[in-house]
MARMI-681806 format. One record per residue (C-alpha): x, y negated, z negated. Coordinates in Angstrom, 3 decimals. Example, Ala and Ser with C-alpha at 12.3 -4.5 7.8 and 13.67 -1.06 7.14 Angstrom:
<node><u>12.300</u><v>4.500</v><w>-7.800</w></node>
<node><u>13.670</u><v>1.060</v><w>-7.140</w></node>
REM end
This chain:
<node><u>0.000</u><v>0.000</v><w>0.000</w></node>
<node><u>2.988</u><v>-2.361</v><w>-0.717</w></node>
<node><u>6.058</u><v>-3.017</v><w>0.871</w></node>
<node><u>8.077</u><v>-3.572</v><w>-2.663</w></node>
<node><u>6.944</u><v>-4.051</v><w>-5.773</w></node>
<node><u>8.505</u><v>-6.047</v><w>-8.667</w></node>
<node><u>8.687</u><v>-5.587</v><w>-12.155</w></node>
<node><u>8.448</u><v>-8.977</v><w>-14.399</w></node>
<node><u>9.331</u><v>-7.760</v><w>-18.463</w></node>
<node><u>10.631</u><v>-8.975</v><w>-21.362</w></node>
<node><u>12.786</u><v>-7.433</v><w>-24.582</w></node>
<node><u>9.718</u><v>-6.366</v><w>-26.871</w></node>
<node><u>10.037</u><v>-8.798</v><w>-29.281</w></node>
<node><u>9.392</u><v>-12.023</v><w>-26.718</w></node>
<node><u>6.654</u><v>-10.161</v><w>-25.508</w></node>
<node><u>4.935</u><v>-9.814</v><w>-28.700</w></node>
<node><u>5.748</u><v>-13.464</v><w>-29.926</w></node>
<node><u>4.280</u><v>-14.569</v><w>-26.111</w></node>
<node><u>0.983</u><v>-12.406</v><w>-26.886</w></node>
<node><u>0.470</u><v>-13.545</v><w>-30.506</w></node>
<node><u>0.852</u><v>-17.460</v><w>-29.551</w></node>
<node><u>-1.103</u><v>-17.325</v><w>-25.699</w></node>
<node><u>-4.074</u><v>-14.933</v><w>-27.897</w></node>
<node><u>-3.579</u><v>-17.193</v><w>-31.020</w></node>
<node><u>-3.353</u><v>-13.701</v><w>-32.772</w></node>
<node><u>-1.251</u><v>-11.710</v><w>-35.259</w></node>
<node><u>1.622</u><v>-9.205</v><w>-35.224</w></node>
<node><u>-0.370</u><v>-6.338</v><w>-35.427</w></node>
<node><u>-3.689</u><v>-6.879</v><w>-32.961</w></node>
<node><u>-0.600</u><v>-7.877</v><w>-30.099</w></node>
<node><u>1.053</u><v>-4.665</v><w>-30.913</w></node>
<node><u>-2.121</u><v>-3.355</v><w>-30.336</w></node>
<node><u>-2.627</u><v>-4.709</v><w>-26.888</w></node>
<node><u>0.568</u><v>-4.222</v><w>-25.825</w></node>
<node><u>0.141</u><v>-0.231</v><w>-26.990</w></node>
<node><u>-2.926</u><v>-0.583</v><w>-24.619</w></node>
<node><u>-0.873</u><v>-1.267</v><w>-21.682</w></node>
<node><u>0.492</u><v>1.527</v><w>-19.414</w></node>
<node><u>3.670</u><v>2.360</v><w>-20.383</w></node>
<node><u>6.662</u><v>-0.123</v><w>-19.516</w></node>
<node><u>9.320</u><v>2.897</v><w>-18.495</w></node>
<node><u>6.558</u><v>4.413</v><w>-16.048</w></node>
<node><u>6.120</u><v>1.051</v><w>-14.599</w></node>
<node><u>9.878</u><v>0.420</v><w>-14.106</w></node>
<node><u>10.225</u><v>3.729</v><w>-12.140</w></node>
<node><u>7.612</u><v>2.358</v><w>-9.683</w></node>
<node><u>9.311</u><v>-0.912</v><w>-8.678</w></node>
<node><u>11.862</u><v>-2.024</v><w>-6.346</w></node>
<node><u>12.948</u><v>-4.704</v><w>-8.162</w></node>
<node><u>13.184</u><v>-5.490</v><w>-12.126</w></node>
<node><u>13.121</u><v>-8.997</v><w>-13.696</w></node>
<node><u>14.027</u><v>-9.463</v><w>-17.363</w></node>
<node><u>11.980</u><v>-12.831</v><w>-18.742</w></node>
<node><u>13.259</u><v>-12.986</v><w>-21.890</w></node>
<node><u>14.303</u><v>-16.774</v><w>-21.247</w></node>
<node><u>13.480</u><v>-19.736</v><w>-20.379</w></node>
<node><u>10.786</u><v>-20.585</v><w>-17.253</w></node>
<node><u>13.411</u><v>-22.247</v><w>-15.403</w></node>
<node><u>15.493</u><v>-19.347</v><w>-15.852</w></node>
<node><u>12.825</u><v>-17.405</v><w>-14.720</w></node>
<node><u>12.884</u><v>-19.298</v><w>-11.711</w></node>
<node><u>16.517</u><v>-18.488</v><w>-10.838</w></node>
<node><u>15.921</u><v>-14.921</v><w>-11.513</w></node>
<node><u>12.966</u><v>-15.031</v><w>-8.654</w></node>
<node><u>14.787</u><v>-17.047</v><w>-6.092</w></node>
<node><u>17.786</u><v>-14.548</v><w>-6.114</w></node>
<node><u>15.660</u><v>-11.884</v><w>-5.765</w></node>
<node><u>13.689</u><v>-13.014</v><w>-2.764</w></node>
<node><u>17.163</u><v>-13.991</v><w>-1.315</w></node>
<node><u>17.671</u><v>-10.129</v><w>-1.148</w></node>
<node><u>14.658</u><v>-9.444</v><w>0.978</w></node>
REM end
């Protein structure tokens, strides 16, 4: 269905502080959603390309740019 698919994550941590403050929620209910989610390693073997976003937006932004430099 797709030519290449790419793979945005973050360390575990980031994620969870990212969930709690864009839900306005605690530790434990965005543990919870994040335990909802497929699995991250099962993802990962289904992608082309990985980005870690564990930084900054603009960083981000690099990160992206590079990458579509490679296609």
């Amino acid at each position: 269905m797709f030519d290449k698919i790419i793979f945005v994550t973050a360390d575990e941590n980031t994620r969870l502080k990212r969930v709690m403050k864009r839900d306005n929620c605690d530790k434990n209910f965005a543990q919870k959603k994040i335990s909802a989610q497929a699995p991250e390693k099962g993802k990962i073997e289904k992608s082309n390309y990985i980005i870690k976003n564990n930084s900054s937006f603009e960083e981000l932004k690099k990160q992206v740019e590079i990458m579509l430099g490679t296609f």
